[in-house]
ROPAMI-11034 format. One line per field, with one value per residue (C-alpha): residue in three letters; x, y, z. Coordinates in pm, 1 decimal, m for minus. Layout:
residuo: ALA/...
xx: X/...
yy: Y/...
zz: Z/...
//
This chain:
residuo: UNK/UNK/UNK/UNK/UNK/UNK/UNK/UNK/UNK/UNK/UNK/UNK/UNK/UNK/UNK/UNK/UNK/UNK/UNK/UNK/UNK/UNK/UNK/UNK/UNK/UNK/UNK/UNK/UNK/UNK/UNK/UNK/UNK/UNK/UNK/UNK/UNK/UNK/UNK/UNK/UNK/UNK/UNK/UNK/UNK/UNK/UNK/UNK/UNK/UNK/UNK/UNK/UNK/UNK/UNK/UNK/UNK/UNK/UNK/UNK/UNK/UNK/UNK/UNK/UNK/UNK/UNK/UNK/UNK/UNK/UNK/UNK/UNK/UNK/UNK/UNK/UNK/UNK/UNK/UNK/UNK/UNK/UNK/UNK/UNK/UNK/UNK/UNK/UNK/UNK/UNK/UNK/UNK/UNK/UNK/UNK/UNK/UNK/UNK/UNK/UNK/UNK/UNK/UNK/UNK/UNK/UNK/UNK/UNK/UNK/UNK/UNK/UNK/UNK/UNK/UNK/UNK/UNK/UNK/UNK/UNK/UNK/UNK/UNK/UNK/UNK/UNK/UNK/UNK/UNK/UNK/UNK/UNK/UNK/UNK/UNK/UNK/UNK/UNK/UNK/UNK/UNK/UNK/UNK/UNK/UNK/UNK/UNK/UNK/UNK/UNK/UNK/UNK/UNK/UNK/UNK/UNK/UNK/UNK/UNK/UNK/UNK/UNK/UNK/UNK/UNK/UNK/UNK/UNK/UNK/UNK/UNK/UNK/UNK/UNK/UNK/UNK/UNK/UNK/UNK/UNK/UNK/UNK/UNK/UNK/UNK/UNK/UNK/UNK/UNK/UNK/UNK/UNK/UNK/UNK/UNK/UNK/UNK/UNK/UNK/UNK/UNK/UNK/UNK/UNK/UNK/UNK/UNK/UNK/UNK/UNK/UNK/UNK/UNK/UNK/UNK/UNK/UNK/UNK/UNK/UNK/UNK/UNK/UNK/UNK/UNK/UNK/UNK/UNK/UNK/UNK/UNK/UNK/UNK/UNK/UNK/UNK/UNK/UNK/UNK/UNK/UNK/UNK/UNK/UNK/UNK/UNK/UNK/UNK/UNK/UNK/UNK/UNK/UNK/UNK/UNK/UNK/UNK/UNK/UNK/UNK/UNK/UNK/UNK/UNK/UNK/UNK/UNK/UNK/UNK/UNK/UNK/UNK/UNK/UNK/UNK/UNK/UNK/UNK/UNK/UNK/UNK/UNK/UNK/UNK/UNK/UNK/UNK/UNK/UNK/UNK/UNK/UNK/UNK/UNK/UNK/UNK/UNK/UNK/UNK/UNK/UNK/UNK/UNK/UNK/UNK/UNK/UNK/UNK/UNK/UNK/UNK/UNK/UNK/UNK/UNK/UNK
xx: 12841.0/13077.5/12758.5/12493.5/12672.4/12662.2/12241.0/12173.1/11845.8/11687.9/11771.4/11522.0/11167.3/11040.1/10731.7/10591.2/10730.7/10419.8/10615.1/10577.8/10919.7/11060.2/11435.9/11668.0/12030.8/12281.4/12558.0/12817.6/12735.2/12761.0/13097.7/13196.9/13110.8/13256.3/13628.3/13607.3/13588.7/13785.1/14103.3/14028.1/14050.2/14356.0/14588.9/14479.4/14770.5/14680.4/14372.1/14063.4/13717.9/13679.5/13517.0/13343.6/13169.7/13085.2/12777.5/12485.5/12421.6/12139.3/11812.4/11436.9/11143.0/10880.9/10840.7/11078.1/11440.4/11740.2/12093.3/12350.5/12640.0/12885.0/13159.0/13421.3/13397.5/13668.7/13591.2/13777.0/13654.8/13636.1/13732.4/13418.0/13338.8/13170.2/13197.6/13314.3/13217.2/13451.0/13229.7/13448.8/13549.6/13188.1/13052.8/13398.3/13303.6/12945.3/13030.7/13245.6/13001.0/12741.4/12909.1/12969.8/12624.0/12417.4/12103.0/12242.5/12151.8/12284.3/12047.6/12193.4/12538.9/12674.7/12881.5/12959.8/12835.5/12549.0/12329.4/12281.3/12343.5/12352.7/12707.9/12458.5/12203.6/12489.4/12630.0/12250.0/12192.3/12474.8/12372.4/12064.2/12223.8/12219.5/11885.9/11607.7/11601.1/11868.6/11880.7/12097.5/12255.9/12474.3/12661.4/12734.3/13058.4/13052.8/12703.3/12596.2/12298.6/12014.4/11852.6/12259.8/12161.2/12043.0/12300.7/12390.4/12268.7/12017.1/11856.6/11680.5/11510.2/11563.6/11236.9/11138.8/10945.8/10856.6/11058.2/10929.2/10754.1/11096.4/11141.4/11402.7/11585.3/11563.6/11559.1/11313.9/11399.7/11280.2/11265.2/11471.2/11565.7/11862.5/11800.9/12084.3/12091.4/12232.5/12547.0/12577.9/12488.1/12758.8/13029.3/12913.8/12862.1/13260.3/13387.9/13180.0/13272.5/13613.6/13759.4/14023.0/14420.4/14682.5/14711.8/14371.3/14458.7/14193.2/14199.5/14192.7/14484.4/14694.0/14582.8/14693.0/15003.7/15096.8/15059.3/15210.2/15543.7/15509.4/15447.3/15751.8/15966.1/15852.9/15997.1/16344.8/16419.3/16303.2/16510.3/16820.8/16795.2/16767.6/17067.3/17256.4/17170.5/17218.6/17570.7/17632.6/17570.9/17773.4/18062.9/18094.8/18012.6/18128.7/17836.0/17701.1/17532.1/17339.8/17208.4/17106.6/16936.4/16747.3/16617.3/16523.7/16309.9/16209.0/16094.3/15918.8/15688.1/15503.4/15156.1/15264.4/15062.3/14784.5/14768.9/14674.6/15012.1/14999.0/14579.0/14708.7/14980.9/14781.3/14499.6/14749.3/14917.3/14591.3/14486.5/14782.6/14699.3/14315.8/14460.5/14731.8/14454.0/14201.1/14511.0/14545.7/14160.9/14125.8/14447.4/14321.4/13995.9/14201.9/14403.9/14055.9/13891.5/14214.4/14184.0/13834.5/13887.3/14215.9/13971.1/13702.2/13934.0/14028.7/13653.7/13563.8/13901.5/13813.0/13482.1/13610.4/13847.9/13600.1/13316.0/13590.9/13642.5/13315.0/13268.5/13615.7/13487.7/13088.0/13293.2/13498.8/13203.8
yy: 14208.9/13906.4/13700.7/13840.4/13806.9/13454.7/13435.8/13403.7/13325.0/13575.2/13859.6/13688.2/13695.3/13376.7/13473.7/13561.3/13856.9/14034.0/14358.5/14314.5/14427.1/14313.5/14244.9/14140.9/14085.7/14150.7/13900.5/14196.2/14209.3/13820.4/13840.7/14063.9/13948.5/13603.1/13807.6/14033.3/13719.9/13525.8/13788.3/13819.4/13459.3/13434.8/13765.9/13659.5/13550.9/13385.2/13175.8/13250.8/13406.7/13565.0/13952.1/14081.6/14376.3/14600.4/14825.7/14745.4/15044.6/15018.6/15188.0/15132.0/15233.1/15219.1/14840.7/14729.2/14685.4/14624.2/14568.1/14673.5/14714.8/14714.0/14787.2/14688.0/14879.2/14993.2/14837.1/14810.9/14506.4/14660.6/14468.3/14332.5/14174.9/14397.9/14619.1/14995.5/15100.0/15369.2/15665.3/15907.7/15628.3/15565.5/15921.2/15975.1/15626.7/15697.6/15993.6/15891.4/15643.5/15916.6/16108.1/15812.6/15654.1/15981.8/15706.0/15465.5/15468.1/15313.1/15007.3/14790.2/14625.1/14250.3/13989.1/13679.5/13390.4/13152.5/13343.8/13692.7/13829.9/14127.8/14204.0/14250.7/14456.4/14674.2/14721.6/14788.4/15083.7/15231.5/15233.6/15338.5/15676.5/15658.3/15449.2/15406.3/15019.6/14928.6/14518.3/14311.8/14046.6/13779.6/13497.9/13138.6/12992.7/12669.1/12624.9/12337.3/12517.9/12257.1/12198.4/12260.2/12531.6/12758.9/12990.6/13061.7/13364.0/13480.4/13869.5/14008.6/14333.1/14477.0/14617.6/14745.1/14472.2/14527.9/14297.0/14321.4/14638.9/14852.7/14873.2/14666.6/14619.3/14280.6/14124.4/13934.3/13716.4/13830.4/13661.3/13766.5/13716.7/13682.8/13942.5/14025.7/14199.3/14156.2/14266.1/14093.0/13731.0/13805.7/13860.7/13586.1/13377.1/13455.7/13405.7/13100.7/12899.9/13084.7/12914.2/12663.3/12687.7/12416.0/12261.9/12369.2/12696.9/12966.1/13256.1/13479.0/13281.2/13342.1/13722.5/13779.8/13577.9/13767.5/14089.6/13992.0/13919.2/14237.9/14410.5/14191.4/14289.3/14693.4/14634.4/14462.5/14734.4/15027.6/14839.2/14827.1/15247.5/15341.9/15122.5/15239.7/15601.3/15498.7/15411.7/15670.2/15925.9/15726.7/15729.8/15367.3/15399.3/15695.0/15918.8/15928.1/16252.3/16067.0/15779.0/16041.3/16241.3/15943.2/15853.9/16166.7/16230.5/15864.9/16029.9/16278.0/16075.0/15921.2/16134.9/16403.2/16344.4/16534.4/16882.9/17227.9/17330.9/17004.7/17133.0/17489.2/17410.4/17150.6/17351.3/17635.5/17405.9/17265.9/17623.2/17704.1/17356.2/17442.9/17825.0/17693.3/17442.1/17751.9/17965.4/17649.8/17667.8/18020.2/18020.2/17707.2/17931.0/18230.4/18052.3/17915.9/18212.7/18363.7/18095.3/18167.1/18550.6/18493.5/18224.9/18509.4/18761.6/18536.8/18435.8/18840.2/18948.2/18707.9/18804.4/19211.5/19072.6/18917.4/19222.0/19443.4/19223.3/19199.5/19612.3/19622.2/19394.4/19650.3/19938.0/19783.2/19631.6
zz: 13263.3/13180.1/13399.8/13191.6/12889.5/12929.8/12915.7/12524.8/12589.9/12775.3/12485.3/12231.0/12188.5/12120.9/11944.2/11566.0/11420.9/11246.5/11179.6/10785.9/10750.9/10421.2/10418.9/10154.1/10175.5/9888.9/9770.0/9902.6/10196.1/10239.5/10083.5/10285.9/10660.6/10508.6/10440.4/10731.8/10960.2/10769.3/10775.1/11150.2/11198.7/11003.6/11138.3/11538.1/11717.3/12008.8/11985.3/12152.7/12047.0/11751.7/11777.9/11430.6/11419.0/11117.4/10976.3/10782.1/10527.9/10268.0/10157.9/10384.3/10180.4/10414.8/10471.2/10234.3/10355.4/10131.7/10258.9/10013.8/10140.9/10475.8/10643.4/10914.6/11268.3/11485.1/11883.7/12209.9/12460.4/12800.6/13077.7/13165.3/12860.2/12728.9/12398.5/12295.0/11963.7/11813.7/11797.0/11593.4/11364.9/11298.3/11221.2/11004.1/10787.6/10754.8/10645.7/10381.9/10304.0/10254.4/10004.5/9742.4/9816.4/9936.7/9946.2/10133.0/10523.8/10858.0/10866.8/11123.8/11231.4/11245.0/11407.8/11442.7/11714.1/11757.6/11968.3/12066.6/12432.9/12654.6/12453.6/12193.7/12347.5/12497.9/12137.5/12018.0/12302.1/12162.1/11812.3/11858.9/11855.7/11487.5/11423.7/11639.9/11567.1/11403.5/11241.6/11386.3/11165.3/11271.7/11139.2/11311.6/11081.4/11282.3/11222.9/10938.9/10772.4/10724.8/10432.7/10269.9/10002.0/10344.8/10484.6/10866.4/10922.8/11159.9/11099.1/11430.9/11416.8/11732.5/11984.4/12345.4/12555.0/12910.6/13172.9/13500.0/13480.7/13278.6/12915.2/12815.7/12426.2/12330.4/11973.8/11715.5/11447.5/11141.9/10822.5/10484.4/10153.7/9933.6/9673.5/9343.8/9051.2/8711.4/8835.4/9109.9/8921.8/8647.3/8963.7/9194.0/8906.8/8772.3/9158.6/9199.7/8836.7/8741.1/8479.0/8570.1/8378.8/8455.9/8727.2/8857.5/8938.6/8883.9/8652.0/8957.0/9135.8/8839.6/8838.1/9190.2/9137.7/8841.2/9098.7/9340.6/9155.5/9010.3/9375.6/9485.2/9168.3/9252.2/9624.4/9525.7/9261.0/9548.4/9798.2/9536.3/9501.4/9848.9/9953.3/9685.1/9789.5/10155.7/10055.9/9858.6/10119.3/10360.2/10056.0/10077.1/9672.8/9463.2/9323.7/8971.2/8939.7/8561.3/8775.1/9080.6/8795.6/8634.2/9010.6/9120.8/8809.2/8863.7/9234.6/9077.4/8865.3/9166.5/9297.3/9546.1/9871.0/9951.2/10123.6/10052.9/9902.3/9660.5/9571.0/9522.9/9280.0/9089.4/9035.9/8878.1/8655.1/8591.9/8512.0/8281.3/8126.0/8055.6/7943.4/7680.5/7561.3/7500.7/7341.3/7079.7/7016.8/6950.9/6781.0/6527.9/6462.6/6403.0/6146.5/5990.8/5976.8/5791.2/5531.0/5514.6/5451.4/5228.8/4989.5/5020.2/4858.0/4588.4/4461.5/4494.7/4303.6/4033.3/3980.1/3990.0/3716.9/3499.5/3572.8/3458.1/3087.3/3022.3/3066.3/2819.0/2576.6/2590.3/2536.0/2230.9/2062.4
//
């Protein structure tokens, strides 16, 4: 495999692509190959090749292809070069995927390098599990793009040619478009011009620094409890049952992990919440519909009282 691997050529059809097929990439889905590889790139410790895989999910109607969306994907590199997708990983993500975006679909997946090979067309036979001909996006980040407003990414739809006499995968390139909507402009457009404070620094520098020292604050405090509760176990510090009292109600502020106990009692106290809320409604219209009935009685004794005077003042005439 680590032989063939090495033939970048031989995967590619060098030919027209008159499938018709209509594809247009979203600015998230940029942005996020672009962070995926650039994290990679950053957290690698010994330097060598950089691996990047991750799914393509969007909608196909008919012809029409748009890529909305993606996500990372979990791989182990065998020792012949070649490359494992995470199965279980995959189904539990699309999954996931599926029930915040039921319309999205498993279009394709993507990488990184200048040229696909039989790494690729391994990867592809075992994604074809999930699409029949899946796209196959991938992204050179030493490449220059000529003209410079062009980006460096090359999608191949992926087909079945005949090689000496045996069907064989093998991949087309296949034009595409950027394509964004109005909310997509406003946030590419905010990323791409943020306004500038002192010292150059960006309003979204300052918002992550201002974070950050909070996050940092948040872990110095936490740190500061649990070695004073560390010590006081250890009696190294004599216990104060107030300042034990104010931390473990402190403790009991933050969201309880999930579980079935946790969903049981929530959903009673939830229950008891919804119940005390009703009593408070029913009791308001109670109270209204007294002051109703007592302002009722007081308009019909007044006109009994002034029936009855008018009768006196008949009978005396």
């Amino acid at each position: 495999m680590a032989a063939i691997a090495q033939d970048t050529t031989s995967v590619v059809l060098n030919q027209p692509n008159n499938s018709g097929l209509l594809i247009s990439l979203h600015p998230l889905t940029l942005l996020n190959i672009s962070d995926h590889f650039t994290r990679t790139v950053i957290q690698q410790a010994s330097p060598g090749p950089v691996h990047v895989i991750g799914a393509l999910l969007g909608i196909q109607s008919g012809r029409e292809v748009e890529i909305f969306n993606s996500y990372e994907l979990q791989f182990a590199i065998q020792p012949d070069g070649s490359i494992r997708i995470h199965e279980e990983y995959f189904v539990t993500k699309q999954e996931q995927f599926r029930q915040v975006f039921p319309s999205y679909d498993f279009l394709g997946w993507y990488t990184v390098g200048r040229k696909p090979s039989m790494i690729d067309i391994d990867v592809l036979q075992q994604l074809m599990t999930y699409n029949e001909s899946p796209l196959f996006l991938q992204m050179d980040p030493n490449e220059v793009p000529t003209p410079a407003r062009s980006l460096p990414i090359t999608v191949y739809e992926s087909i079945v040619d005949i090689v000496d006499g045996q069907p064989q995968p093998m991949f087309i390139k296949a034009a595409y478009k950027v394509e964004t909507g109005e909310a997509e402009r406003i946030a590419v457009d905010h990323v791409a011009h943020a306004a500038t404070h002192q010292e150059g620094e960006s309003s979204l520098v300052s918002h992550l620094s201002g974070q950050q020292n909070a996050i940092k604050m948040l872990d110095t405090r936490i740190k500061l409890l649990h070695e004073y509760l560390q010590d006081s176990v250890n009696g190294k510090v004599p216990k104060d049952h107030d300042l034990e009292r104010q931390i473990s109600s402190l403790c009991n502020r933050l969201p309880t992990i999930s579980g079935q106990a946790f969903e049981e009692e929530f959903m009673t106290e939830y229950n008891d919440v919804l119940l005390t809320s009703y009593l408070a409604t029913v009791t308001k219209g109670i109270h209204a519909m007294s002051d109703m009935v007592d302002k009722f009685n007081v308009v019909a004794s007044q006109n009994s009282h002034h029936g009855q005077s008018r009768a006196r003042r008949g009978m005396m005439g």
